[in-house]
N, C-alpha and C positions, 0 to 999 in steps of 0.2 A: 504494500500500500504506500501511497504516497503520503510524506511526511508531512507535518504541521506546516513546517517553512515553506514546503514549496507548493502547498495550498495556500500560504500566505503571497509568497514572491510572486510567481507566475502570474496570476488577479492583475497583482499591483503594478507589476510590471508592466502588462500588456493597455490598465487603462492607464498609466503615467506617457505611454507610447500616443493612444491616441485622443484622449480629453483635452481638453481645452485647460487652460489654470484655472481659471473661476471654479471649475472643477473640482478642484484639490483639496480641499475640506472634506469635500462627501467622499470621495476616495479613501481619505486617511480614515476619517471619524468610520466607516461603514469597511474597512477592513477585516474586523474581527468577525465579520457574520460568512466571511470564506471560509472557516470553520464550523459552523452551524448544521451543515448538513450530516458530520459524522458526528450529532444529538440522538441519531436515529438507531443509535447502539442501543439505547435506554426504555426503546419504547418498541421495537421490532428486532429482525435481524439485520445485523449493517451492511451498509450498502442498501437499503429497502426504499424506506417508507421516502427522506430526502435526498436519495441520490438519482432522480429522474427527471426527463425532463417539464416534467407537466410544472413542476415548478416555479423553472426561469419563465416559463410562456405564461405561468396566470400572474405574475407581477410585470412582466412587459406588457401584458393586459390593462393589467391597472394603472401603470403609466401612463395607457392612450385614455383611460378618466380621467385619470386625475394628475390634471394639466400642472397643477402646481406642486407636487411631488414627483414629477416624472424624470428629473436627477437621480432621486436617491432608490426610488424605483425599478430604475434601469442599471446603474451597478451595484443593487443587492441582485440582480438579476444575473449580471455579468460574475459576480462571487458563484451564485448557485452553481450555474451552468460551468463554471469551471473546475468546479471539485466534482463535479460529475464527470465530467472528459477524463479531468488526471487521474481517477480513479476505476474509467472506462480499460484505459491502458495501463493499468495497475493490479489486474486479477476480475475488473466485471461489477457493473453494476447492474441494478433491474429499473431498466434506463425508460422502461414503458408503462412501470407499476402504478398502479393497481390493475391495467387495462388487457397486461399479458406477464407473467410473471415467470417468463424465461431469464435470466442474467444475459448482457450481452455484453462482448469484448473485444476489446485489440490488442493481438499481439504483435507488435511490431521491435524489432530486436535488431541491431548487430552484432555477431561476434566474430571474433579470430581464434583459428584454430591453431593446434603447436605444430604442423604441418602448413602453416604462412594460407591456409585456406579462408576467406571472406564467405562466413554462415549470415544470411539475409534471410531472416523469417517478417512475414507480415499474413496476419492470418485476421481474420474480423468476423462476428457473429454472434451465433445465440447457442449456449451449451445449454444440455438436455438436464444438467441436474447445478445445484449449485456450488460443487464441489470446487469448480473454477474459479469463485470469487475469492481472492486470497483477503482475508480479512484483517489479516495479522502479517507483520512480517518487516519489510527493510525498502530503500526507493530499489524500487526495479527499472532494468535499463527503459524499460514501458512506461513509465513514470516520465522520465526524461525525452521520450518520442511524444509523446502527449503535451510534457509543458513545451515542445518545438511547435507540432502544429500551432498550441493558443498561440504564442507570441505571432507564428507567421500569419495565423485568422487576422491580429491587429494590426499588423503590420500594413494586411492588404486592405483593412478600413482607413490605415492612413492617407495609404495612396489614393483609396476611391474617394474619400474627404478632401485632399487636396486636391484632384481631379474639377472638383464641382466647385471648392473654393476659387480657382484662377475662371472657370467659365462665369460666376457670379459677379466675379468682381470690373 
């Protein structure tokens, strides 16, 4: 499983990439809830009840109401939805729950062999039992492919943000 920190960094990282500074308040003050989701130890099995994504999408729901909280809205949104990715490629979460309650996961790896050979696994889906979801454990190099995609997901909000900034202006 992916550790505290890099449920914390990854988040912070990727909205420091692409928010605005006005921004920076709710980022910092609303950090601690990129945690929140492994609460779900306490009241189901982890990985369950908040590590899906119906989550992030009913509080990006509530953004498009509620026009004057739709900052803090949208990156407690951005927390959810990223301890579920990092924890996607970290052993499996039940990324559809309540709706289908298969685990589903990414195993995406490099490794080298003591024969100089390059092992490239990437594997994604839904396993038949929950035995996959490692609940417990150390960052796996899965961990690390996962915090790559977010940061490259912001990355590429940057550029389509500046894109439309120079057309606007």
């Amino acid at each position: 499983m992916a550790n505290w920190a890099i449920h914390l960094i990854v988040p912070l990282l990727a909205l420091l990439i692409v928010s605005r500074r006005e921004d920076m308040k709710y980022i910092l003050l609303l950090l601690p809830l990129a945690l929140v989701p492994d609460l779900d130890t306490f009241f189901t099995m982890h990985r369950v009840l908040l590590h899906n994504i119906f989550l992030p999408l009913i509080l990006l729901l509530a953004a498009m109401l509620f026009i004057d909280k739709r900052k803090p809205l949208i990156i407690t949104s951005v927390y959810f939805a990223s301890h579920a990715l990092l924890d996607l490629f970290a052993g499996g979460v039940m990324l559809f729950y309540p709706v289908y309650d298969r685990p589903a996961f990414v195993d995406a790896s490099l490794s080298f062999t003591r024969t100089d050979q390059i092992n490239w696994v990437f594997e994604y889906g839904f396993s038949d039992n929950n035995q996959n979801m490692n609940a417990y454990g150390y960052i796996f190099d899965n961990a690390g492919a996962g915090a790559l995609v977010f940061i490259l997901l912001a990355g590429i909000c940057v550029l389509y943000r500046n894109k439309f900034m120079k057309k606007e202006s």
